[in-house]
C-alpha positions in Angstrom: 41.5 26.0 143.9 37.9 26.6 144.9 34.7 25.6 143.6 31.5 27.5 144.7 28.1 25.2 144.1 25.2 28.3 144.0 21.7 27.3 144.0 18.4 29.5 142.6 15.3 28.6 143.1 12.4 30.7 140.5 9.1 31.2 140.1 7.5 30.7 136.4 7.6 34.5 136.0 10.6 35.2 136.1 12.2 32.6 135.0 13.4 34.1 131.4 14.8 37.0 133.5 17.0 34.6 135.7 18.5 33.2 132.4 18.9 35.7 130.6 20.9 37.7 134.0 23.0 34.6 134.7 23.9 34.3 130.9 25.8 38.1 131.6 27.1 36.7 134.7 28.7 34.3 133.3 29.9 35.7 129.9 31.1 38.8 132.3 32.6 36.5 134.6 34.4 34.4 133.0 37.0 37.1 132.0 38.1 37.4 135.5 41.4 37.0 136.1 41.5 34.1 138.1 38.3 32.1 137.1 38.8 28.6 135.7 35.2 27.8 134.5 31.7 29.3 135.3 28.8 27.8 134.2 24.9 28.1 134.5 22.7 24.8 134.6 18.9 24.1 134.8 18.1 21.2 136.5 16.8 18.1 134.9 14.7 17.2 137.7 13.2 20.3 139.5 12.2 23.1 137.1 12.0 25.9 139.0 16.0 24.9 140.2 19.2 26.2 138.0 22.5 26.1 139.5 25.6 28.3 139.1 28.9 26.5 139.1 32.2 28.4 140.2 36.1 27.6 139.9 38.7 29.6 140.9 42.2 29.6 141.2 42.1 30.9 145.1 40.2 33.2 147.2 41.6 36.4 146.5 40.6 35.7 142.9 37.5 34.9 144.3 37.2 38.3 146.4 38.0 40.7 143.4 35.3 39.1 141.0 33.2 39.6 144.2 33.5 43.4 144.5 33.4 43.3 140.3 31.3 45.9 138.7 29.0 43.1 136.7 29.0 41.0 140.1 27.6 43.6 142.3 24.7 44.5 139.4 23.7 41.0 138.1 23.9 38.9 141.5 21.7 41.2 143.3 19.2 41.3 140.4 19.2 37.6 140.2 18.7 37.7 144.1 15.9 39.8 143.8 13.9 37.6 141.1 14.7 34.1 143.0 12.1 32.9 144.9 14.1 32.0 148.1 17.7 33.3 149.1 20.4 31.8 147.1 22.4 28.7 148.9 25.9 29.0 148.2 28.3 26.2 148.5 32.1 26.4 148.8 34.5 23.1 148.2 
């Protein structure tokens, strides 16, 4: 099992955008084959900080929801509204 831990950091602006991206993300994502959970938090100390939070059942699960249609459209859109480059985590 893996668990990926990625962290966005946002501006004020765009801050409706990010949520309202990640929310696809995850609806889209969660009907991969493979993905235990996926879930989108804002942080309750920072507010410019929300976190995605990944489980899968292995890697090559991992890699196909990777090279996924709504991953390679929503993650770089997300990307490009963050204010810093995302920090991914893997356990």
């Amino acid at each position: 099992m893996l668990r990926l831990n990625v962290f966005i950091q946002v501006s004020e602006e765009n801050k409706a955008e990010v949520e309202k991206t990640a929310k696809e993300l995850v609806a889209a994502s969660l009907k991969d084959e493979g993905c235990i959970a996926y879930d989108f938090f804002k942080s309750a100390t920072r507010e410019d900080v929300y976190m995605i939070c990944e489980t899968w059942t292995d890697e090559a699960s991992l890699k196909a929801h990777s090279e996924s249609v709504h991953f390679t459209t929503l993650v770089p859109k997300i990307e490009s509204l963050a204010a810093m480059k995302l920090e991914k985590f893997q356990f």
